[in-house]
N, C-alpha and C positions, 0 to 999 in steps of 0.2 A: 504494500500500500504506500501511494506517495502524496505526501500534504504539500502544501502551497502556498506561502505567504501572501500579504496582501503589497502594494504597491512602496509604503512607505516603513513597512513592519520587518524584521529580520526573520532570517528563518528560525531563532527560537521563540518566537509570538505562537509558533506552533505546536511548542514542546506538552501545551497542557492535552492538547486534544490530543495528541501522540500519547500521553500516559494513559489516556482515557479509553481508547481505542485498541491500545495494548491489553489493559486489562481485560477487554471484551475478544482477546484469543484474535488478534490481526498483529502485523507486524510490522510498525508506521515508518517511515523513512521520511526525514524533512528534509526539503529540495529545495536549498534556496537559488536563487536567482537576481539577479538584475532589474530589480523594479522601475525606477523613475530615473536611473543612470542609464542602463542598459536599454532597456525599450523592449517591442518585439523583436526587432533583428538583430539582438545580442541574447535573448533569453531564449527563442523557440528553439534554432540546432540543436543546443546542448542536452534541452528540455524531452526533443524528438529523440535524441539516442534513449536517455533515461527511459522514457515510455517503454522505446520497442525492447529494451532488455528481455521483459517476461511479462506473462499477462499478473494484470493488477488493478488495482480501484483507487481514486485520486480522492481526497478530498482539497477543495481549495478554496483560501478565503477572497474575496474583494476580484481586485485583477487577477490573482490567480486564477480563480474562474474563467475568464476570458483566454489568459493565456493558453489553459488547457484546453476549452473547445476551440481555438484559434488551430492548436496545434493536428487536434483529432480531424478538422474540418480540411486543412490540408494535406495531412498523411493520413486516411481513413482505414488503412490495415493496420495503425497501431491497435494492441493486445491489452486494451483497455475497457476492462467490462460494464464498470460503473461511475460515476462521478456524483459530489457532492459539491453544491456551489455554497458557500457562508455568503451571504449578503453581496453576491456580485452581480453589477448593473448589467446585466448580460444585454438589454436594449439599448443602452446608451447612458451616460451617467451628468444629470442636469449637472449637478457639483459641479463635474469636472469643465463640463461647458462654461461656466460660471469665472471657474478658477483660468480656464483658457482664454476671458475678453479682458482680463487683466493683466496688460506686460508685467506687473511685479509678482504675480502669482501663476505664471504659465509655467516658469520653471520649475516650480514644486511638482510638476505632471510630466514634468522632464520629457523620457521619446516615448512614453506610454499615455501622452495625449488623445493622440488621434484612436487610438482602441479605447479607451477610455469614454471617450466620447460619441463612436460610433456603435460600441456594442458589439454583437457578433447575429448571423445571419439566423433564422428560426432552425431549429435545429432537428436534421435529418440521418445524421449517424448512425453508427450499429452500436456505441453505447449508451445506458442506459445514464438520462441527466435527471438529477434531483435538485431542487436551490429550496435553503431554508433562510426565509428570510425576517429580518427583526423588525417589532414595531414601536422602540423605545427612542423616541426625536431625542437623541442626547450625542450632538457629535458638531464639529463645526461645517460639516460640509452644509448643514441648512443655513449659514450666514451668505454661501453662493448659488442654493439654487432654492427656488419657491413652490417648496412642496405641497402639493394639494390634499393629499392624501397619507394613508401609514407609510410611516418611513421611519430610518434606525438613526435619524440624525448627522447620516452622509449619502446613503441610498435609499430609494423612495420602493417600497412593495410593488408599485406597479412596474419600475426599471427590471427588476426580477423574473416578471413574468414571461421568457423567452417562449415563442410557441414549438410544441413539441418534445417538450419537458413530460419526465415518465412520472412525476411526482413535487409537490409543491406545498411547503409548510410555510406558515407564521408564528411566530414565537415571540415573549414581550422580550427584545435584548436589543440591545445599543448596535452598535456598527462591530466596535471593537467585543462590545461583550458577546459577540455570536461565540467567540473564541474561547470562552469561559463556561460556559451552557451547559449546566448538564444534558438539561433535554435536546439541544444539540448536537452533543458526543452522540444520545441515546436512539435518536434518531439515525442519525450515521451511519451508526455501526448496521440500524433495523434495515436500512437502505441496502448499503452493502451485502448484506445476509441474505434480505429476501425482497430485494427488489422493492417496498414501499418505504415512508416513511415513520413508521412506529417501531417500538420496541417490540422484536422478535418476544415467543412465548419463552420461557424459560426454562434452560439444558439444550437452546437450539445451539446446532453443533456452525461455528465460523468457518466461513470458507477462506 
């Protein structure tokens, strides 16, 4: 199993749902990358070998999300069975548009702007996508974009809703507190296991 940080976070922002996910009989590997320095054309190659290693289940927060269906949507024979997206704008992310009309804050979206901003295409692949997403307004990405609706206080529930999605939760958690969740680890793991969002019955054996 391989996690995925978000845009501005390190790869050990990941370590808790790695313990989480461990516990529940998986074997997590945090994969960091290149967020807001790197971009997509320094993060996807190294990201596409990692995939095609061995088949496996991604979870990923924020941009991670993007990056991985970015990756799946141009190498469609990666060995990639299931995903879980933490709060990532998979439609496009108002914030980030927000943060991109201002030259003093375009740099903080560094080369991971334009994904960012455009989201990734309805989704057609052979793996299975899940996004749990938050609905606690506690993050500053709502000081750049005018959310109308639940949102985790940097991504808004309805950016989440990518069409073609095998599976889709709300949870009350902040942007960053997706990453802290129990009910998030629990769902993950339920996802991975058996394909939906809830917590598998109890003694179900992890794949």
């Amino acid at each position: 199993m391989v996690l995925l940080h978000g845009i501005w976070m390190p790869g050990l922002s990941m370590r808790w749902m790695a313990q989480r996910l461990a516990a529940a009989g998986y074997v997590p590997e945090i994969y960091a990358y290149p967020g807001a320095g790197g971009g997509p054309d320094a993060a996807l190659p190294p990201l596409v070998r990692r995939l095609s290693a061995e088949p496996c289940h991604v979870l990923a927060h924020s941009l991670g999300g993007l990056m991985t269906l970015s990756a799946l949507t141009a190498h469609p024979q990666l060995p990639v069975r299931r995903v879980v997206c933490l709060g990532s704008p998979l439609c496009g992310s108002a914030a980030a548009g927000g943060l991109a009309r201002r030259p003093w804050t375009l740099a903080a979206l560094g080369r991971s702007a334009q994904l960012l901003q455009r989201g990734c295409p309805p989704w057609r692949g052979r793996a299975e996508v899940a996004v749990i997403a938050g609905s606690s307004p506690h993050g500053l990405g709502r000081l750049f974009a005018g959310f109308d609706g639940d949102n985790d206080g940097t991504v808004s529930v309805a950016e989440t809703r990518l069409d073609g999605l095998a599976d889709h939760a709300v949870i009350p958690a902040s942007h960053t507190g997706l990453l802290f969740s129990p009910e998030a680890a629990a769902m993950a793991a339920a996802f991975f296991r058996h394909g939906r969002l809830r917590p598998a019955p109890a003694g179900a054996a992890a794949r």
